[in-house]
PDB file of N, CA, C and O in Angstrom:
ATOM      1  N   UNK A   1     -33.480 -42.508  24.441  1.00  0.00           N
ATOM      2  CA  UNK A   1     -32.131 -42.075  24.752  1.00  0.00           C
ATOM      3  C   UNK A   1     -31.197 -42.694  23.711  1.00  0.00           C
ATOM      4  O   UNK A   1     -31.375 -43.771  23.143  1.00  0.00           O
ATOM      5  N   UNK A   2     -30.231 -41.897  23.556  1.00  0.00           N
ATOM      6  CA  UNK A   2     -28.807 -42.199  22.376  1.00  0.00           C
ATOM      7  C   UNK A   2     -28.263 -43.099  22.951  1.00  0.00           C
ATOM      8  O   UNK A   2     -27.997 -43.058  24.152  1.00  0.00           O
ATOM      9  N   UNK A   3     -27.948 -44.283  22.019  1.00  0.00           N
ATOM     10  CA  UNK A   3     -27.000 -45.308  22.885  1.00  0.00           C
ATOM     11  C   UNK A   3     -25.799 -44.949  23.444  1.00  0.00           C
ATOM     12  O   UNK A   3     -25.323 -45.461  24.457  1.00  0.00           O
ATOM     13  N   UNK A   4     -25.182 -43.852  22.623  1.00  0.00           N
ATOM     14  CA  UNK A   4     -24.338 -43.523  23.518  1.00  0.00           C
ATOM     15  C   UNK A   4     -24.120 -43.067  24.746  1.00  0.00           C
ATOM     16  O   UNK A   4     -23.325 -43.339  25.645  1.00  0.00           O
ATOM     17  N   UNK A   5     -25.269 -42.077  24.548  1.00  0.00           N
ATOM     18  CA  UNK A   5     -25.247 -40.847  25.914  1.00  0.00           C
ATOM     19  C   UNK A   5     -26.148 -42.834  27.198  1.00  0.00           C
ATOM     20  O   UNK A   5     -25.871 -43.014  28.384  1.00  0.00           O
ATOM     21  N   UNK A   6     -26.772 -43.481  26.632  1.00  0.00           N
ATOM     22  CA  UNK A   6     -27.215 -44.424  27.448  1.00  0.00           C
ATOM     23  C   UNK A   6     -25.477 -45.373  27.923  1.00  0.00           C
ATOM     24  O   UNK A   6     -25.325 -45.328  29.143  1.00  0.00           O
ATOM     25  N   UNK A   7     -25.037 -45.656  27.650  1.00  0.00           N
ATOM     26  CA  UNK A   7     -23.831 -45.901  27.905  1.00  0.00           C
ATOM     27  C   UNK A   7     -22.655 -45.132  28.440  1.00  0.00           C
ATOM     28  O   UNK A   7     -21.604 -45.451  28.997  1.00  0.00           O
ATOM     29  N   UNK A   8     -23.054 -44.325  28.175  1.00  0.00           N
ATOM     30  CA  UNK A   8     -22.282 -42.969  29.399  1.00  0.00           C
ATOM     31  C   UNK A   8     -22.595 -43.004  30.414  1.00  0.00           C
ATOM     32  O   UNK A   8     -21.762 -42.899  31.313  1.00  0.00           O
ATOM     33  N   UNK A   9     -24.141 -43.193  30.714  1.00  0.00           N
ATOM     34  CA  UNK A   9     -25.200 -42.871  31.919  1.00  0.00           C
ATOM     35  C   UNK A   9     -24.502 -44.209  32.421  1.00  0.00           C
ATOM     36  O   UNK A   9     -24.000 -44.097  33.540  1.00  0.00           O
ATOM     37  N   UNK A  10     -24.420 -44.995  32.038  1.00  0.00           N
ATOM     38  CA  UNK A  10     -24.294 -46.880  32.662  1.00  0.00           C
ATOM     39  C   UNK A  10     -22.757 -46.629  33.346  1.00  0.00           C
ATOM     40  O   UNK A  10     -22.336 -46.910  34.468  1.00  0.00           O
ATOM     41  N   UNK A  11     -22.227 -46.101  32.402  1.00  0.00           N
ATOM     42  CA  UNK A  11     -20.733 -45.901  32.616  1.00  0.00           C
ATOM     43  C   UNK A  11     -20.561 -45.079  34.118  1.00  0.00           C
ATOM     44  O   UNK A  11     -20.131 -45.706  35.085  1.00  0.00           O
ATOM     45  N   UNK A  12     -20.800 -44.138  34.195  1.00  0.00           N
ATOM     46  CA  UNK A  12     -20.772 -43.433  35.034  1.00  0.00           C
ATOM     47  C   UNK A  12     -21.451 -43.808  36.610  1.00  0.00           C
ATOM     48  O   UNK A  12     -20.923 -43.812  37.721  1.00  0.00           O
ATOM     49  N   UNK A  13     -22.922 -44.129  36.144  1.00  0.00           N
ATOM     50  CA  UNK A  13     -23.234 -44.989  37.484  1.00  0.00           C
ATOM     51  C   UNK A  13     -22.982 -46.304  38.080  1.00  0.00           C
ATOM     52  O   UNK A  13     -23.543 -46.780  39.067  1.00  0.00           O
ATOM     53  N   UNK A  14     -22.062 -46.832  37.351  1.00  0.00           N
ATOM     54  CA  UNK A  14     -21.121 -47.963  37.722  1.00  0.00           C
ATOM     55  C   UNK A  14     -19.720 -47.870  37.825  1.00  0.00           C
ATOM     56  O   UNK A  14     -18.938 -48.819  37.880  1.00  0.00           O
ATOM     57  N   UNK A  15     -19.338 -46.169  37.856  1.00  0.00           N
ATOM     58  CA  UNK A  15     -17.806 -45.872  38.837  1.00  0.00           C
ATOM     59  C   UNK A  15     -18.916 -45.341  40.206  1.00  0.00           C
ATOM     60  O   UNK A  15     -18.800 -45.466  41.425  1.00  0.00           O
ATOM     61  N   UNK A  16     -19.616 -44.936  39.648  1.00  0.00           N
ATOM     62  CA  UNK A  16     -20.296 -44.270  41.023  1.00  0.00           C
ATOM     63  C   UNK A  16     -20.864 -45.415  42.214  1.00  0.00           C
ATOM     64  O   UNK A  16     -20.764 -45.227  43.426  1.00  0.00           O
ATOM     65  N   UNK A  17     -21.461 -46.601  41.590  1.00  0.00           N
ATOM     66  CA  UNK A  17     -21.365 -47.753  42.741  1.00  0.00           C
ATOM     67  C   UNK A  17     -20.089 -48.400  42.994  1.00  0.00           C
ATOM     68  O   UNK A  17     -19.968 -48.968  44.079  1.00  0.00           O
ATOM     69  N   UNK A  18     -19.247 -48.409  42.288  1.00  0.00           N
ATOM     70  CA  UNK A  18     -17.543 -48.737  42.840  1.00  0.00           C
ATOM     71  C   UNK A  18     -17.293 -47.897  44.010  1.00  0.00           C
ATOM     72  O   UNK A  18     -17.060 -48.385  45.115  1.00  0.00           O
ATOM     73  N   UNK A  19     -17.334 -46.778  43.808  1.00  0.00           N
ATOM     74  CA  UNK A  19     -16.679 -45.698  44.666  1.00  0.00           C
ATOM     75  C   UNK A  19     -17.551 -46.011  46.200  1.00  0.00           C
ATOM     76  O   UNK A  19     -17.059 -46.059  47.328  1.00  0.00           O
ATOM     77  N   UNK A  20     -19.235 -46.230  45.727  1.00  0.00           N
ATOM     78  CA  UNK A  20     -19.963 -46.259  47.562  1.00  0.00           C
ATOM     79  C   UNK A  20     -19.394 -47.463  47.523  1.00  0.00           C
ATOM     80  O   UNK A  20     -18.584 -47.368  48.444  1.00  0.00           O
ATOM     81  N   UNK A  21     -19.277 -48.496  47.091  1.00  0.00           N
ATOM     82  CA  UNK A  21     -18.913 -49.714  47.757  1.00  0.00           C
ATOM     83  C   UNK A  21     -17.349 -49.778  48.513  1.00  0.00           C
ATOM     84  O   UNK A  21     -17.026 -50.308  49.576  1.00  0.00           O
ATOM     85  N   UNK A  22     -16.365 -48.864  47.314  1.00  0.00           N
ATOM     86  CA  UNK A  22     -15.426 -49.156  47.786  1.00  0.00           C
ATOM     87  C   UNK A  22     -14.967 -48.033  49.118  1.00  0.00           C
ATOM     88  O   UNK A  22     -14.491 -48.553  50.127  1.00  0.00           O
ATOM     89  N   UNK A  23     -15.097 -46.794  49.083  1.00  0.00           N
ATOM     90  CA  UNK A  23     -15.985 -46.325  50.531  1.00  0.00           C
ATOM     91  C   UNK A  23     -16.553 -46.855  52.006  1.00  0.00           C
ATOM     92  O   UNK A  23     -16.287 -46.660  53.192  1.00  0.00           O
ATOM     93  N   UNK A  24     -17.362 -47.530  51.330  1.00  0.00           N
ATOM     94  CA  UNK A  24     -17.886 -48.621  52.621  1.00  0.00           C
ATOM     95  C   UNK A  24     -17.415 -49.383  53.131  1.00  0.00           C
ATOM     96  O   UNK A  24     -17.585 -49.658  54.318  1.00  0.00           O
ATOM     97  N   UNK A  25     -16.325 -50.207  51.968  1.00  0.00           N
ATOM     98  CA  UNK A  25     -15.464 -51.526  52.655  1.00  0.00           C
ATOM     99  C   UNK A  25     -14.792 -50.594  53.099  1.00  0.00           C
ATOM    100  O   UNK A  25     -14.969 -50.562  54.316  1.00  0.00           O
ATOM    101  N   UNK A  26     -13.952 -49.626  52.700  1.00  0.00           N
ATOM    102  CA  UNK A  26     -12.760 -48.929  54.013  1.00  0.00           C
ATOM    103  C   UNK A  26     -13.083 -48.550  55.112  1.00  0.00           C
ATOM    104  O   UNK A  26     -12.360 -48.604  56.106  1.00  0.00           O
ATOM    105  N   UNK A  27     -14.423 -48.038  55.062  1.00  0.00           N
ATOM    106  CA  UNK A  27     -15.009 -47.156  56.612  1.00  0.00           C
ATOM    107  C   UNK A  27     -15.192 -48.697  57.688  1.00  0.00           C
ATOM    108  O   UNK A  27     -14.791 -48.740  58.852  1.00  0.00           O
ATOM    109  N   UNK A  28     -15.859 -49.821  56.985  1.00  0.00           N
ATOM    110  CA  UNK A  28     -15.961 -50.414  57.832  1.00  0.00           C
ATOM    111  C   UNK A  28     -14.852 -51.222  58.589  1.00  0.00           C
ATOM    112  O   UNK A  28     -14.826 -51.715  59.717  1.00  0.00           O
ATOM    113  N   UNK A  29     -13.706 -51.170  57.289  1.00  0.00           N
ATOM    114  CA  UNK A  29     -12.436 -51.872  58.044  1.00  0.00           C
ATOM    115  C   UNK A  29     -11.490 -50.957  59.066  1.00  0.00           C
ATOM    116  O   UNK A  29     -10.619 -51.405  59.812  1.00  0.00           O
ATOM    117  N   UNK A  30     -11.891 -49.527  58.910  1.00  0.00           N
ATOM    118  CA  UNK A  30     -10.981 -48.832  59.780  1.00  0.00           C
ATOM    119  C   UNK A  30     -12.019 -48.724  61.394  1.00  0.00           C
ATOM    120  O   UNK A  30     -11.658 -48.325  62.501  1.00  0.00           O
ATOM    121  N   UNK A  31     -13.638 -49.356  60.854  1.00  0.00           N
ATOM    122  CA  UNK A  31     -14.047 -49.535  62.198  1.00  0.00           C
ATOM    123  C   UNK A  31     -13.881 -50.694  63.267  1.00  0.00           C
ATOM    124  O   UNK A  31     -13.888 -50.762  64.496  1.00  0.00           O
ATOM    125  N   UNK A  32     -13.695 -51.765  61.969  1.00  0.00           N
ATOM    126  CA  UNK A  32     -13.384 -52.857  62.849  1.00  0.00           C
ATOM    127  C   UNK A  32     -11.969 -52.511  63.428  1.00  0.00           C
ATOM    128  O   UNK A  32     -11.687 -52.428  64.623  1.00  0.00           O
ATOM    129  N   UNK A  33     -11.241 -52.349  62.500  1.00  0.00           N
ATOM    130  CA  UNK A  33      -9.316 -51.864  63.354  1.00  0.00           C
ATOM    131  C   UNK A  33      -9.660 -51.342  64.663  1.00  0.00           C
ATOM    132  O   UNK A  33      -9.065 -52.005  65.513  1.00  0.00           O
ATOM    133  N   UNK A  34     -10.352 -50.455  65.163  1.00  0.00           N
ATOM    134  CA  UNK A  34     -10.500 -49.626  66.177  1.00  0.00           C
ATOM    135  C   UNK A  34     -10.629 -50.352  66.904  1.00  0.00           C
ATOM    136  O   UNK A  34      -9.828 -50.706  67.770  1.00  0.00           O
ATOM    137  N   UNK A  35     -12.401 -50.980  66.551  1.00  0.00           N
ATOM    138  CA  UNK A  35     -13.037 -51.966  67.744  1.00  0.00           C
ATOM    139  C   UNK A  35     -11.725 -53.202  68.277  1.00  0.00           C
ATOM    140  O   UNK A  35     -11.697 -53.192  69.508  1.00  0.00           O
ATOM    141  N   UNK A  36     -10.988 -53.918  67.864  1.00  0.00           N
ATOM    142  CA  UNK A  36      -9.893 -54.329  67.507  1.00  0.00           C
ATOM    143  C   UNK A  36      -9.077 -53.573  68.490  1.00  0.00           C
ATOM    144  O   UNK A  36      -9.413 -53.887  69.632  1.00  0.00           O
ATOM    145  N   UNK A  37      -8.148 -52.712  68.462  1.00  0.00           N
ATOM    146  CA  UNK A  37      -7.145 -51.904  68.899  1.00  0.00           C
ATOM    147  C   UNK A  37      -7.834 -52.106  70.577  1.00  0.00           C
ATOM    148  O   UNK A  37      -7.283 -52.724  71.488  1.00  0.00           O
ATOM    149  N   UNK A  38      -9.264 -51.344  70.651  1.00  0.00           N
ATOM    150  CA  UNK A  38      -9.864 -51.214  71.385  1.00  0.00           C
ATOM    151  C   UNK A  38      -9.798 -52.243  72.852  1.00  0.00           C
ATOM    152  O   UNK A  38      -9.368 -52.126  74.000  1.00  0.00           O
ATOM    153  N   UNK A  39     -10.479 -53.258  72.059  1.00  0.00           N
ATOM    154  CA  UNK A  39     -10.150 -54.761  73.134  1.00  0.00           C
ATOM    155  C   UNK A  39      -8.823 -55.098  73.169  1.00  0.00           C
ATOM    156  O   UNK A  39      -8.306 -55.448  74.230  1.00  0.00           O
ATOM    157  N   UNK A  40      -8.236 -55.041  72.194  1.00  0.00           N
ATOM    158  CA  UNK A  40      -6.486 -55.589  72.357  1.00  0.00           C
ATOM    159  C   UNK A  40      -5.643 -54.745  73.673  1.00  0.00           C
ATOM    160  O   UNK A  40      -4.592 -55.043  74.241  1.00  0.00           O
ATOM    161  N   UNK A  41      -6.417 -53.785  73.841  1.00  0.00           N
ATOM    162  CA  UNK A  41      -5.529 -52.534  75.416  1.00  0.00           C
ATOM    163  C   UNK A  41      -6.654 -52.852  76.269  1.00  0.00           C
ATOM    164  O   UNK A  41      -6.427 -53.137  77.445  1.00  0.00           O
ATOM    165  N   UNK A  42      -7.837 -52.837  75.825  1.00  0.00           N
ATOM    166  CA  UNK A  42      -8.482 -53.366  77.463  1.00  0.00           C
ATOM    167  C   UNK A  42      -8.034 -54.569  77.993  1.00  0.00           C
ATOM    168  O   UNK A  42      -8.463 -54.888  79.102  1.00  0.00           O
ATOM    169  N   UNK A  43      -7.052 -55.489  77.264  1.00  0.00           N
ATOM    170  CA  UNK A  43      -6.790 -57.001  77.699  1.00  0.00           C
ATOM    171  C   UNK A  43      -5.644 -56.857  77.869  1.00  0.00           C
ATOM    172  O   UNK A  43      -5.040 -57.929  77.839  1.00  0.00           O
ATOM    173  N   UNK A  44      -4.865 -55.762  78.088  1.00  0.00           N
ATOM    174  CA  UNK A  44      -3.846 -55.422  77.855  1.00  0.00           C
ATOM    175  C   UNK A  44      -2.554 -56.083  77.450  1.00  0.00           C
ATOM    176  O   UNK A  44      -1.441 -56.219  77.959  1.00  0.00           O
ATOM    177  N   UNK A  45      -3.378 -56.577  75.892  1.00  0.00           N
ATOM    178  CA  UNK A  45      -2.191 -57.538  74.977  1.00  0.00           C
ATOM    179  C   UNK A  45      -1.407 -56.178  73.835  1.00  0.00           C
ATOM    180  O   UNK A  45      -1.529 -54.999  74.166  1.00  0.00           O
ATOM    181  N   UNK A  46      -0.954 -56.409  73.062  1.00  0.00           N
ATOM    182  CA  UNK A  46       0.136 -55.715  72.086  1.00  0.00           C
ATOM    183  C   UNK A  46      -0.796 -56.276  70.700  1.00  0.00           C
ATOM    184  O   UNK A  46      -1.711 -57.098  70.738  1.00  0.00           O
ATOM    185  N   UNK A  47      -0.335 -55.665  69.669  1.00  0.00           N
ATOM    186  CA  UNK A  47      -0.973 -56.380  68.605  1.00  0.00           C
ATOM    187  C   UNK A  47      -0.381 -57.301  68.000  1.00  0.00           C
ATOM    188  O   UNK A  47      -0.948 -57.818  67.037  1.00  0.00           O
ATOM    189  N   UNK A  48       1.236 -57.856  68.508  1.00  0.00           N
ATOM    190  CA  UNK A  48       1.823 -58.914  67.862  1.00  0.00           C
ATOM    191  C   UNK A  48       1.728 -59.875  68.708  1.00  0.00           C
ATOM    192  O   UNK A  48       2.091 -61.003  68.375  1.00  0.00           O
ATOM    193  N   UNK A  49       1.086 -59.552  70.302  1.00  0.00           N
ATOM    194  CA  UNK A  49       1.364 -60.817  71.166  1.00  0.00           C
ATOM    195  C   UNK A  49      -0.317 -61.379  70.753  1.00  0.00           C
ATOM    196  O   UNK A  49      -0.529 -62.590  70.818  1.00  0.00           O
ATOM    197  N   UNK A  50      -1.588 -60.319  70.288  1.00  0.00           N
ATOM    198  CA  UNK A  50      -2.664 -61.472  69.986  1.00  0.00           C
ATOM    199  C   UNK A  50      -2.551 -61.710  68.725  1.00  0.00           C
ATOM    200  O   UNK A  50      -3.515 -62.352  68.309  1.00  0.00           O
ATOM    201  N   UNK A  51      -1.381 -61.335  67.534  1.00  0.00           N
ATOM    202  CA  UNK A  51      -1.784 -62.380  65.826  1.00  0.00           C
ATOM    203  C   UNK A  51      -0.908 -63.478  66.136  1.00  0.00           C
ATOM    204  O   UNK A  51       0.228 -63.386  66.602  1.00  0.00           O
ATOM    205  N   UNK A  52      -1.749 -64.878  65.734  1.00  0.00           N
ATOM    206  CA  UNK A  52      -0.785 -65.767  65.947  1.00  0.00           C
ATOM    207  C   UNK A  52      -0.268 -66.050  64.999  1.00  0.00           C
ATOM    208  O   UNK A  52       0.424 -67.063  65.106  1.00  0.00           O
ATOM    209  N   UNK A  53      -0.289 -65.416  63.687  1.00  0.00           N
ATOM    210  CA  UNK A  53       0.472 -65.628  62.007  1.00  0.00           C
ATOM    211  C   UNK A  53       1.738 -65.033  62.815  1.00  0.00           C
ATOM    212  O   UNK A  53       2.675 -65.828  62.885  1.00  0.00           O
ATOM    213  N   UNK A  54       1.985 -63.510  63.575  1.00  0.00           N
ATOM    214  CA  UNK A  54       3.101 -63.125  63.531  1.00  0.00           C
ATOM    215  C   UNK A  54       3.963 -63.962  64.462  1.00  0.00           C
ATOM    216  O   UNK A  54       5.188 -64.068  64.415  1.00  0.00           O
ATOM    217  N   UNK A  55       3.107 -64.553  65.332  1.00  0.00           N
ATOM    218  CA  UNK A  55       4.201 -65.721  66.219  1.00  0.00           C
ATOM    219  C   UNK A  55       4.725 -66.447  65.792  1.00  0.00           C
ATOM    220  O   UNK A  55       5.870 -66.622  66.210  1.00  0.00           O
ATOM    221  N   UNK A  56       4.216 -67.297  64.715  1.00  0.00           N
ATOM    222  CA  UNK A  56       4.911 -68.296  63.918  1.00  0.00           C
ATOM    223  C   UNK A  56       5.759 -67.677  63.014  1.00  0.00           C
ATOM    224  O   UNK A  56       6.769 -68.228  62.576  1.00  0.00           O
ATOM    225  N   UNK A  57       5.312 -66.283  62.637  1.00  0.00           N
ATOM    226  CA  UNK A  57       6.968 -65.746  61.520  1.00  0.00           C
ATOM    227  C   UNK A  57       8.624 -65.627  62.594  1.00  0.00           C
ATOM    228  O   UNK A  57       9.831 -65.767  62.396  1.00  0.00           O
ATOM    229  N   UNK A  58       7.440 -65.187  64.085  1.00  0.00           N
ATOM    230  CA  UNK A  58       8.882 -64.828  64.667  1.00  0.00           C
ATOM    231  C   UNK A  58       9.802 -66.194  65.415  1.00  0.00           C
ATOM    232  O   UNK A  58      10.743 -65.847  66.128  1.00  0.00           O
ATOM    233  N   UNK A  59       9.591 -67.443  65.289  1.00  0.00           N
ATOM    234  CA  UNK A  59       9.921 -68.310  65.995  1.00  0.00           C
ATOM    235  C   UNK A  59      11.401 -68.484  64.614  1.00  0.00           C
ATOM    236  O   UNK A  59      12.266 -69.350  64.743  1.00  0.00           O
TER     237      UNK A  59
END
């Protein structure tokens, strides 16, 4: 193979593992949000009364 066209190939399948990775981290953070949301109404808290960063901004 041409070094170039071999460096294209590299090129390309290393946006292409960016993209599944970066893919994956979002799917899994919009699953945790849910699971999250989820328990926060079965306990029937708010989402500012369970972060305790936002308690201390609001004091």
């Amino acid at each position: 193979m041409d070094g170039m066209t071999y460096l294209t190939v590299a090129y390309l399948g290393m946006i292409a593992g960016i993209a599944i990775w970066t893919w994956t981290v979002v799917n899994r953070s919009r699953t945790i949000e849910a699971r999250l949301t989820a328990v926060e109404s079965s306990m029937g808290i708010t989402a500012s009364e369970a972060d305790s960063i936002s308690k201390e901004h609001e004091d």
